[in-house]
FILO-628052 format. One record per residue (C-alpha): residue number from 1; residue in one letter; x, y, z. Coordinates in steps of 0.001 Angstrom, whole numbers, always signed. Example, Ala and Ser with C-alpha at 12.3 -4.5 7.8 and 13.67 -1.06 7.14 Angstrom:
2
<atom 1, 'A', <+12300, -4500, +7800>>
<atom 2, 'S', <+13670, -1060, +7140>>
This chain:
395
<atom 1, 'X', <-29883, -10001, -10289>>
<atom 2, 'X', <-28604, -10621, -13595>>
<atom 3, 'X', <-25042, -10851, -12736>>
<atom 4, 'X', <-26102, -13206, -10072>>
<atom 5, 'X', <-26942, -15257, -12771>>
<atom 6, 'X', <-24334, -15505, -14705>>
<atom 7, 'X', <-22092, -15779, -11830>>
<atom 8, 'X', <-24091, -19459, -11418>>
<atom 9, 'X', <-23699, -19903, -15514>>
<atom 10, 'X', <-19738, -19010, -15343>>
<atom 11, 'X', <-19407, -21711, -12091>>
<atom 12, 'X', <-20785, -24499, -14320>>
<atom 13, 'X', <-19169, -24218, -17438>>
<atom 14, 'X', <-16135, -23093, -15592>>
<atom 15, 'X', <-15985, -26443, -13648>>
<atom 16, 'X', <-14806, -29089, -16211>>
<atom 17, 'X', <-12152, -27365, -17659>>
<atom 18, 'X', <-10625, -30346, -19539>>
<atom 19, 'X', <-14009, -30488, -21493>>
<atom 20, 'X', <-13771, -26851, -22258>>
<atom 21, 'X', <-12146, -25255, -25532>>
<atom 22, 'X', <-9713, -22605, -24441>>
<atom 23, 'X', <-8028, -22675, -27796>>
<atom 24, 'X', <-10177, -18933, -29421>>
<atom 25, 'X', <-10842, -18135, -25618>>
<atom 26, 'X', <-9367, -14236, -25318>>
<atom 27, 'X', <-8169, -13219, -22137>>
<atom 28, 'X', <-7998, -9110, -21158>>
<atom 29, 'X', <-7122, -6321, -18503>>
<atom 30, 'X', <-9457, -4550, -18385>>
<atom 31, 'X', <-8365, -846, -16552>>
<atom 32, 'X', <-10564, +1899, -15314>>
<atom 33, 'X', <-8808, +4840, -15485>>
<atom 34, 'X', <-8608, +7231, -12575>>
<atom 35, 'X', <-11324, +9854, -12306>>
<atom 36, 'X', <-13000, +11911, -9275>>
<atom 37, 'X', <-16465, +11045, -8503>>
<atom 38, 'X', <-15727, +9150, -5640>>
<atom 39, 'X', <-13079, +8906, -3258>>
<atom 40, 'X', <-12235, +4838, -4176>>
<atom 41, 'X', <-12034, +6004, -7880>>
<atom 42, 'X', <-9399, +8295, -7844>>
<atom 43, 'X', <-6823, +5337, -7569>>
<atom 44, 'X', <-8840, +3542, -11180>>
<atom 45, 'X', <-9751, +82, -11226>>
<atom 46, 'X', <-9157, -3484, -12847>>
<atom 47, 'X', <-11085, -5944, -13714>>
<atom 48, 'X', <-10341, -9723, -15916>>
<atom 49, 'X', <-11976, -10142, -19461>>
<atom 50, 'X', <-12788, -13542, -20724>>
<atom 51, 'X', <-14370, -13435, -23988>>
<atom 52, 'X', <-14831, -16126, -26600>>
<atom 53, 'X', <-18253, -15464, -29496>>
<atom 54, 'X', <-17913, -19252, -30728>>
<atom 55, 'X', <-19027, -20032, -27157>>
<atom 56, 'X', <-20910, -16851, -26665>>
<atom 57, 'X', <-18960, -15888, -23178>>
<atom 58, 'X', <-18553, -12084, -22734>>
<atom 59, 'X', <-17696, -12362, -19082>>
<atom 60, 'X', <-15759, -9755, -16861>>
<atom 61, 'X', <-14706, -11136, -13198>>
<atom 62, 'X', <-14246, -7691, -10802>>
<atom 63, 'X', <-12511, -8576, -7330>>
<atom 64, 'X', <-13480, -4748, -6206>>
<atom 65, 'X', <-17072, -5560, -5310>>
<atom 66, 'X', <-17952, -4655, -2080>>
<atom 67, 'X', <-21189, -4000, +86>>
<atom 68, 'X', <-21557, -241, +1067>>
<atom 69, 'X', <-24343, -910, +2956>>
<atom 70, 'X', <-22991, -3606, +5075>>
<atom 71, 'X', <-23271, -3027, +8956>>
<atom 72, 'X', <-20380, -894, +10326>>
<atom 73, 'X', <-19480, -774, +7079>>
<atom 74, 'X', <-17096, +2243, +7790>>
<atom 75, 'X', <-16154, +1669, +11070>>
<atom 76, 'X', <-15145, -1813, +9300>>
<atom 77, 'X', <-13241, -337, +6637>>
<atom 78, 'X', <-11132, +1695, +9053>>
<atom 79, 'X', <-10606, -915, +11313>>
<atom 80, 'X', <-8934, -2623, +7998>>
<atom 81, 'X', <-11685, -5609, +8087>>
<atom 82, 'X', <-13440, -4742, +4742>>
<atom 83, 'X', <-14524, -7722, +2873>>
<atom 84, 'X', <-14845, -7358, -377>>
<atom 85, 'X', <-15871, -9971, -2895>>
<atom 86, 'X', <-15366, -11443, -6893>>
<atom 87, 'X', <-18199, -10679, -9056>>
<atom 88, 'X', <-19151, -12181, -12715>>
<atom 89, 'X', <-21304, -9736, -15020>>
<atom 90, 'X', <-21265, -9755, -19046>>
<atom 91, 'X', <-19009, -7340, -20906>>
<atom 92, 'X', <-21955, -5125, -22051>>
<atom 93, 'X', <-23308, -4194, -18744>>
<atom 94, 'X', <-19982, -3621, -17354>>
<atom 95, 'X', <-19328, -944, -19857>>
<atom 96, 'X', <-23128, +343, -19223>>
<atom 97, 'X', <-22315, +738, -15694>>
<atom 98, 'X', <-19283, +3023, -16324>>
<atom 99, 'X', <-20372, +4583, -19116>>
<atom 100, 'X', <-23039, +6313, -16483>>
<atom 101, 'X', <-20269, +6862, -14257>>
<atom 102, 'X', <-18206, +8955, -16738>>
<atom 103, 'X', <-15127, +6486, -16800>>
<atom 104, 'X', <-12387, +5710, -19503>>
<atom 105, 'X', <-11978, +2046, -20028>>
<atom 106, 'X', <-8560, +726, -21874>>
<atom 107, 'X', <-8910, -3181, -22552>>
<atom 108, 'X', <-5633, -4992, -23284>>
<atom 109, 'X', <-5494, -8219, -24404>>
<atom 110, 'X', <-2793, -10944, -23002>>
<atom 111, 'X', <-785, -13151, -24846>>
<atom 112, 'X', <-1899, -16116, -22735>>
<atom 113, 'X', <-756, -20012, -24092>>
<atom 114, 'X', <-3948, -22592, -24283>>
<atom 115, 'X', <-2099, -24249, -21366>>
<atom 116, 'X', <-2010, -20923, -19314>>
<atom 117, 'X', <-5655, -20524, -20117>>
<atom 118, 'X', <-7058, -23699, -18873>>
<atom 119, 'X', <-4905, -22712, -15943>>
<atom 120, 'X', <-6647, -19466, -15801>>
<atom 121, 'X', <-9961, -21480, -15759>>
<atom 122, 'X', <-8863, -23549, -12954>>
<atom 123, 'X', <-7503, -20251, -10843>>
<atom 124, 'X', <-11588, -18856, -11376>>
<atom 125, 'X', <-13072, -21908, -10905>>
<atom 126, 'X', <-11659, -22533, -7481>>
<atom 127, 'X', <-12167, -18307, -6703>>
<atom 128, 'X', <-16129, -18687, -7795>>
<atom 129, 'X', <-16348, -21556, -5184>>
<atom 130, 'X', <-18757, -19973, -2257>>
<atom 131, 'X', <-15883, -20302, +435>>
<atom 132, 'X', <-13659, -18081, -1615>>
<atom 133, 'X', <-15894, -15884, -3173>>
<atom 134, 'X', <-15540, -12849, -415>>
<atom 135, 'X', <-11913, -12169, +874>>
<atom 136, 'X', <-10369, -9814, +3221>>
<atom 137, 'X', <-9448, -6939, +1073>>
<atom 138, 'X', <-6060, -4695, +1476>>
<atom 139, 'X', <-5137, -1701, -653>>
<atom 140, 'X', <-1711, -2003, -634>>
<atom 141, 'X', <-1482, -5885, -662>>
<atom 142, 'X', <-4335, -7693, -1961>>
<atom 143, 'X', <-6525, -5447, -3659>>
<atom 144, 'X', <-8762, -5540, -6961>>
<atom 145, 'X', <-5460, -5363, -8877>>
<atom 146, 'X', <-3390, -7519, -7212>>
<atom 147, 'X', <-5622, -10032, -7731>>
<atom 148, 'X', <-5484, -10250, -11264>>
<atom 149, 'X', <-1562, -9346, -11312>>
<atom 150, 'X', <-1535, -12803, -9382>>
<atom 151, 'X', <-3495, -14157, -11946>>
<atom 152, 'X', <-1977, -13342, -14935>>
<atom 153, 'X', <+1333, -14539, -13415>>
<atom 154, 'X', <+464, -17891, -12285>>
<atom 155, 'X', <-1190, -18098, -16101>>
<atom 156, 'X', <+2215, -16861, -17676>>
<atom 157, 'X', <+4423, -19059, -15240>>
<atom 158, 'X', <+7974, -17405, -14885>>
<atom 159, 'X', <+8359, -16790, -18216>>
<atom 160, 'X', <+6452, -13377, -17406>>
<atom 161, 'X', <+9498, -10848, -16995>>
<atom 162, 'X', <+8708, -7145, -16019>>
<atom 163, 'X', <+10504, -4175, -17063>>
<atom 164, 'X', <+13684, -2601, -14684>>
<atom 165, 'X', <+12306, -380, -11938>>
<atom 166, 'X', <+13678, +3167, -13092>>
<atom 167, 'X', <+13675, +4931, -9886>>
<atom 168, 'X', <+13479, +3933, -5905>>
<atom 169, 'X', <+9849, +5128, -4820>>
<atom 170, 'X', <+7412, +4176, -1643>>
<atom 171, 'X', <+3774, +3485, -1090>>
<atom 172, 'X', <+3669, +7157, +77>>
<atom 173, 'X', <+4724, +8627, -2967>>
<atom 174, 'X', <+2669, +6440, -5315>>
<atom 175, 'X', <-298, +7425, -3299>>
<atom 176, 'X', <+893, +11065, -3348>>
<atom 177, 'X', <+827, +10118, -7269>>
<atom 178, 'X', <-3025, +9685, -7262>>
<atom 179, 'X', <-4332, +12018, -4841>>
<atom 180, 'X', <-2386, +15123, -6092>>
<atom 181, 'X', <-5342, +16916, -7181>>
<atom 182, 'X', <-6783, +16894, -3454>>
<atom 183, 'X', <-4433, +17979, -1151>>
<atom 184, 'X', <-6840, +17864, +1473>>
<atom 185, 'X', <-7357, +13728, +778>>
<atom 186, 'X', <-3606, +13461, +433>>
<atom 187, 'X', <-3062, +15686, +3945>>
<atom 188, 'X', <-5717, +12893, +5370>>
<atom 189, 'X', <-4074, +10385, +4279>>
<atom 190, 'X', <-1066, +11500, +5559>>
<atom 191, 'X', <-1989, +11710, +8903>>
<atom 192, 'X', <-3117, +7721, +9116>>
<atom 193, 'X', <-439, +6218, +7039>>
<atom 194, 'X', <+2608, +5739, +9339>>
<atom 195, 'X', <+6462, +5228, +8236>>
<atom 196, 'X', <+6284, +2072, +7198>>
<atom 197, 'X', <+4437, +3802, +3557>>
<atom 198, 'X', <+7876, +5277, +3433>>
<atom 199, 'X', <+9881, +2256, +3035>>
<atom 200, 'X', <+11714, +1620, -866>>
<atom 201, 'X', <+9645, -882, -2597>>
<atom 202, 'X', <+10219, -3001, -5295>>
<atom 203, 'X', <+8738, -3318, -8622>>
<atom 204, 'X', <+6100, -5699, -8710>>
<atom 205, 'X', <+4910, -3684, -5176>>
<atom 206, 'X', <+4782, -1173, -7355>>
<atom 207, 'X', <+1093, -2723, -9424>>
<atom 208, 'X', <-1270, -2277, -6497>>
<atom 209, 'X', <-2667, +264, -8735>>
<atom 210, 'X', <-4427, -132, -11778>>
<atom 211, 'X', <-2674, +2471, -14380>>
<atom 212, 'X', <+860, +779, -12240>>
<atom 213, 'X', <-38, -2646, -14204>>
<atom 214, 'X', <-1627, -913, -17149>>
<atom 215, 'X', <+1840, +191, -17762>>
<atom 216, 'X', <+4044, -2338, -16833>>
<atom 217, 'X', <+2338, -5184, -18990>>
<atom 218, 'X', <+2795, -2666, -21585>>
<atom 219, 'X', <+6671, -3350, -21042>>
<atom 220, 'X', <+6669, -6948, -19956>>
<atom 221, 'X', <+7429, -9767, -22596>>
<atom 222, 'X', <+7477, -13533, -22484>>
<atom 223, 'X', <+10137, -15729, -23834>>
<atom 224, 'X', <+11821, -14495, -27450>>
<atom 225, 'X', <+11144, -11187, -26485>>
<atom 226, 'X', <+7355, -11577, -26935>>
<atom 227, 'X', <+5072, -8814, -25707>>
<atom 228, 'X', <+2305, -10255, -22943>>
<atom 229, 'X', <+286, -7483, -24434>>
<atom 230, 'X', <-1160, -8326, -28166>>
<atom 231, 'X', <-3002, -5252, -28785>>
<atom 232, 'X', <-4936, -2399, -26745>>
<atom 233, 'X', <-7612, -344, -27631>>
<atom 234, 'X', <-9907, +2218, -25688>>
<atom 235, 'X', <-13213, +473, -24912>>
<atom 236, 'X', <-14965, +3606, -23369>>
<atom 237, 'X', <-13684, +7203, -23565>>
<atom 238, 'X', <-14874, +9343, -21151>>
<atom 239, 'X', <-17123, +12605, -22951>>
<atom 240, 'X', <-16796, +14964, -20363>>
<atom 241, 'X', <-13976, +17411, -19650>>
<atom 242, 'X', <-12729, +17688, -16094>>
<atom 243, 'X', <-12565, +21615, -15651>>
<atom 244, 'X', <-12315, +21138, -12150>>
<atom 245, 'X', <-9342, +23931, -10683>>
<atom 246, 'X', <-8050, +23852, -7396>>
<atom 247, 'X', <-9490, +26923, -5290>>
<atom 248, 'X', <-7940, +28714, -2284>>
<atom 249, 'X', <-9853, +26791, +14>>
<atom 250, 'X', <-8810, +23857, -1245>>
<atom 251, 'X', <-5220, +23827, -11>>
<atom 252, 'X', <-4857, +22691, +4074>>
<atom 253, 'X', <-1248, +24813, +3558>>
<atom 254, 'X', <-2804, +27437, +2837>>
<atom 255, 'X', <-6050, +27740, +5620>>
<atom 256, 'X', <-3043, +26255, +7923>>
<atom 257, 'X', <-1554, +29806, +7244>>
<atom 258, 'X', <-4671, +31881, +7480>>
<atom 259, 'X', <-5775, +30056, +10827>>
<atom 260, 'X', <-2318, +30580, +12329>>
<atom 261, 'X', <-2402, +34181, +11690>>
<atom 262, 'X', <-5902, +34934, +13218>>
<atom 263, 'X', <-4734, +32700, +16237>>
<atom 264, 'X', <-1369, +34817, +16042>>
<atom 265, 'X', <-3459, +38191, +16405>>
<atom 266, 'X', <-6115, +37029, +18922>>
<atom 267, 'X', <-3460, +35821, +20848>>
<atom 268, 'X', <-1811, +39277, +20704>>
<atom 269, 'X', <-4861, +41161, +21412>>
<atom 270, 'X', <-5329, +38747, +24424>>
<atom 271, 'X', <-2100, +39176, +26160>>
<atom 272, 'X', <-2352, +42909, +25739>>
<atom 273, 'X', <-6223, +42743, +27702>>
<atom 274, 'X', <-5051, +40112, +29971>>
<atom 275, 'X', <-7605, +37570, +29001>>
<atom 276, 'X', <-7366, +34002, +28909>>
<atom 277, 'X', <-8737, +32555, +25639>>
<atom 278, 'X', <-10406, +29565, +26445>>
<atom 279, 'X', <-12852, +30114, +23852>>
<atom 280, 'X', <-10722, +30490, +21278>>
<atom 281, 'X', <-8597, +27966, +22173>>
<atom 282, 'X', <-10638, +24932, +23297>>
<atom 283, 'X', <-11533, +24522, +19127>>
<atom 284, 'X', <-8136, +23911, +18457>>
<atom 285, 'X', <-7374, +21568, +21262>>
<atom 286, 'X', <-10780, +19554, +20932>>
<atom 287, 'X', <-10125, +18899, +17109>>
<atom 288, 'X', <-6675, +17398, +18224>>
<atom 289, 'X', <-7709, +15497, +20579>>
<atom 290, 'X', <-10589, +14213, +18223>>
<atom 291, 'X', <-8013, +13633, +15540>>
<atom 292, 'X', <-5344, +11946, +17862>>
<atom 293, 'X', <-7745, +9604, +18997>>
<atom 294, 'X', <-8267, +8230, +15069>>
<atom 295, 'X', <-4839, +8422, +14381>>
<atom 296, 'X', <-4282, +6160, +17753>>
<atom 297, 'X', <-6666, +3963, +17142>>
<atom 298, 'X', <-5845, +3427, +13467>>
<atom 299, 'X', <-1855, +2903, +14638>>
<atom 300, 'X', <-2763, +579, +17593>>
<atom 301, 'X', <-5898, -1214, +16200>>
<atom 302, 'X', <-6410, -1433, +12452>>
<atom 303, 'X', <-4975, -4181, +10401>>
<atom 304, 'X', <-4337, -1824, +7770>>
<atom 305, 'X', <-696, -1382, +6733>>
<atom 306, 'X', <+1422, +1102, +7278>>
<atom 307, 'X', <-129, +2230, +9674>>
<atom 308, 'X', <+1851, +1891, +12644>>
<atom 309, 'X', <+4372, +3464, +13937>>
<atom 310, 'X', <+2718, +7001, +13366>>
<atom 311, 'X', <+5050, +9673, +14577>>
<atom 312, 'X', <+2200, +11962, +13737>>
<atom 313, 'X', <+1231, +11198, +16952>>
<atom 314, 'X', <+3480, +13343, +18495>>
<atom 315, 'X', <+1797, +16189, +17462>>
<atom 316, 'X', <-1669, +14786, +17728>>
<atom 317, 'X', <-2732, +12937, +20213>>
<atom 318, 'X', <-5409, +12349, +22541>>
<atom 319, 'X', <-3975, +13774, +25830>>
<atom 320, 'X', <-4991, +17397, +24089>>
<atom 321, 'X', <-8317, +16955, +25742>>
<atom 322, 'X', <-6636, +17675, +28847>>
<atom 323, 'X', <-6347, +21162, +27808>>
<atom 324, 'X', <-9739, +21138, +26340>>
<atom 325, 'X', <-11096, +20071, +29555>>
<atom 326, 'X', <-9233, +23403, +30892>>
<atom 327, 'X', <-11775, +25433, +30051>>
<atom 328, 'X', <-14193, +23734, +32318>>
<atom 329, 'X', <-11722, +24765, +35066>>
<atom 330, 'X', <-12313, +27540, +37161>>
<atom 331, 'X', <-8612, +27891, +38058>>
<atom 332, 'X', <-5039, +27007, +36356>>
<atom 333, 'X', <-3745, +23773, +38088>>
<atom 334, 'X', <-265, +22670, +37956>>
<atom 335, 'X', <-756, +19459, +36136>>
<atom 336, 'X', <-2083, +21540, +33526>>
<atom 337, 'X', <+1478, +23577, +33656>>
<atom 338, 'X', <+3302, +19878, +33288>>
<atom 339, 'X', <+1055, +19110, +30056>>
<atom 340, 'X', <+1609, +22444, +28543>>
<atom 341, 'X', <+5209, +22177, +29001>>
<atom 342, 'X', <+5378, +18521, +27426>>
<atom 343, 'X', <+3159, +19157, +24744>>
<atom 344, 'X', <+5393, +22490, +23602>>
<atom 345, 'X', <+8694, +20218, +23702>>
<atom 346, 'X', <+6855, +17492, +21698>>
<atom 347, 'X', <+5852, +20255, +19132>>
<atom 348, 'X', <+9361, +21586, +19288>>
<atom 349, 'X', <+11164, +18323, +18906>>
<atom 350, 'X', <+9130, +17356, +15291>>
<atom 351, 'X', <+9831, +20526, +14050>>
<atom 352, 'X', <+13305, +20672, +14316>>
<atom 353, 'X', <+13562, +16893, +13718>>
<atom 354, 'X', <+11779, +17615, +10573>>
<atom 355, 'X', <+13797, +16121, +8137>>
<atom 356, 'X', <+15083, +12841, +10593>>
<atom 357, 'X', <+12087, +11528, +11516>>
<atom 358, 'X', <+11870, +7977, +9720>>
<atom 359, 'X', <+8088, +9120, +8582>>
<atom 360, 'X', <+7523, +11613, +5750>>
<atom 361, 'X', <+5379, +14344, +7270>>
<atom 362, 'X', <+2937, +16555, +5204>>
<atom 363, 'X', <+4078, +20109, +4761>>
<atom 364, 'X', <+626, +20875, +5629>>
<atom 365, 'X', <+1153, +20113, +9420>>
<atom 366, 'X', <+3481, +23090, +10050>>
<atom 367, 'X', <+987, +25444, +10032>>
<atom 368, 'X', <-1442, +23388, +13029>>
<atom 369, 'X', <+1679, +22588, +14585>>
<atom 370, 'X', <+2548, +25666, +15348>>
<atom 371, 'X', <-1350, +26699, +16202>>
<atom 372, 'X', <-1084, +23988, +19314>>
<atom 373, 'X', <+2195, +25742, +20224>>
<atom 374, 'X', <+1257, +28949, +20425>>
<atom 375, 'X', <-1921, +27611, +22438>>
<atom 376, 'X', <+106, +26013, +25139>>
<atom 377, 'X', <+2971, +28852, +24547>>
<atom 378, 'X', <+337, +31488, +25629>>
<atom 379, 'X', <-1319, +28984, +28281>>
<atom 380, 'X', <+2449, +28821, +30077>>
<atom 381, 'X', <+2746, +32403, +29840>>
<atom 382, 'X', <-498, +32925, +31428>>
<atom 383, 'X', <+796, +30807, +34351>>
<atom 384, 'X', <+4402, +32301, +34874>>
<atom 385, 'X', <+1718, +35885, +35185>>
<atom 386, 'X', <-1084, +34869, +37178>>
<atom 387, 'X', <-3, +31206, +38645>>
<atom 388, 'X', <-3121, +29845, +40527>>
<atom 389, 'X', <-4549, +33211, +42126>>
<atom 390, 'X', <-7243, +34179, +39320>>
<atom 391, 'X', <-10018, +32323, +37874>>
<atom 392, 'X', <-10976, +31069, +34409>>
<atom 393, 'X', <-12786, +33784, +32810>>
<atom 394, 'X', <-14014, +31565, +29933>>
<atom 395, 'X', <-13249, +34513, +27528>>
């Protein structure tokens, strides 16, 4: 509770601004650095410093608070209707907090003008207010981050000029940039995130993530060439050593590859004994179906960005529960024939239309791709041999 109460202490003082010396008041960004023990921490965090010891404030306000145990939380949170909401704690018990969580802490302190500071109190004073406390939170457009970018510009007016963008990049790539060291979150994420993460982005786009402002305040100035960033210093360094290595399970290229291969001999083995496979192929098609129906609903129902159009979908989709639900069938229908034969020119077209699809797809997919193609390759087959005058054998 005690940030609870301070977050009552910080609305009062915070209130008549004109009465309140801003003059000694020190404003910082405050930036977790990226680290793995969860999957929201990989991408770092931010968080606004407001410190003054004639005064005795030590306060940090942190827009990334949110409520885990909310209901539907996660059903919530993929619909894209998270709310997340601004905290107040002291300095000293925000560094407590991720000391225990292993994190590295850089604290930068702004060049902010009294004038831009009393506007800084006004900007917190209206966000404390009970109506505006909890918001609607976005990762790519209104975030913990953005927050405070928004902040700090509206404190700085336009006298706040960033550095040149270097080099054209995308949402996609800059999350590519944090999730590199787990290919299987970055094949995931892949698979939600439609083409419009592959759009050219601008600059200032570019600071929905932490270490993204971090860096560019290092290279902004103000007026006369002055730096927005007075000094930085590393609050809390981080003690242990990540000796984590990637291990051959850990790539989905590379089980793609191995799962391909046994389906590529079974396959074999079946065609030579005349069996039909069901078994062994109803996995494959349920676990499409099951991931076509998130990918469809996160492309036709989420409020998350990006997220639609998803040519993924071509490849997965729910309609491969219709060949799931084969196996349940004691003979081969035609209908079934019509799906197979759709489903193997879908799988054909995205493959050779690789590199002209208007959506970046994940290396990763080839392997599963071609796993649903030899299923319904071998399921035609199986037709043009038998057509309807055997049985499923379930084998």
């Amino acid at each position: 509770m005690r940030h609870y109460l301070f977050y009552i202490l910080v609305l009062l003082i915070s209130l008549p601004v004109k009465a309140f010396e801003t003059k000694n008041l020190q404003v910082s960004l405050l930036t977790v650095m990226p680290r793995s023990n969860e999957v929201y921490t990989i991408y770092g965090h931010t968080a606004l410093r407001i410190y003054d010891p004639e005064q005795q404030i030590d306060a940090v306000f942190n827009w990334g608070t949110f409520d885990f145990n909310a209901p539907y939380f996660l059903y919530r949170f993929i619909k894209g209707e998270t709310d997340y909401f601004l905290s107040v704690t002291d300095y000293e018990h925000f560094l407590y907090a991720y000391s225990h969580g292993d994190a590295t802490v850089v604290e930068q302190i702004l060049n902010i003008t009294p004038e831009g500071k009393e506007k800084l109190f006004q900007i917190l004073s209206l966000n404390l207010r009970p109506e505006n406390v909890m918001y609607r939170y976005n990762f790519l457009f209104d975030n913990c981050t953005t927050r405070i970018r928004d902040i700090i510009e509206n404190c700085t007016g336009q006298s706040l000029t960033y550095p040149e963008q270097t080099k054209e990049t995308t949402f996609r790539k800059l999350i590519h940039s944090c999730t590199k060291p787990y290919p299987w979150m970055t094949f995931g994420i892949d698979l939600l995130i439609g083409s419009g993460a592959d759009s050219v982005i601008h600059f200032r786009q570019e600071l929905f993530l932490p270490l993204h402002l971090k860096k560019a305040l290092d290279r902004s100035f103000l007026p006369h060439s002055t730096p927005v960033v007075i000094s930085e210093k590393q609050v809390l360094t981080n003690a242990s050593k990540d000796t984590s290595k990637l291990n051959f399970g850990d790539s989905p290229l590379v089980i793609g590859c191995i799962i391909f291969l046994v389906y590529l001999i079974i396959s074999w083995a079946g065609w030579t004994k005349k069996r039909r496979l069901n078994v062994v192929f109803a996995p494959l098609f349920f676990a499409a179906g099951a991931a076509g129906c998130l990918i469809g609903f996160v492309t036709l129902f989420s409020d998350h960005p990006c997220t639609s159009p998803n040519w993924n979908l071509l490849w997965l989709h729910p309609f491969h529960w219709i060949a799931f639900s084969e196996c349940f069938f004691k003979k081969t229908y035609p209908f079934l024939f019509g799906y197979h034969t759709i489903n193997l020119g879908l799988l054909f077209i995205v493959l050779i239309a690789w590199h002209w699809l208007p959506q970046v797809l994940n290396t990763a997919n080839i392997p599963y791709i071609l796993c649903l193609g030899l299923a319904s390759g071998y399921k035609l087959l199986l037709f043009g041999r038998y057509h309807t005058k055997f049985g499923c054998n379930n084998r």
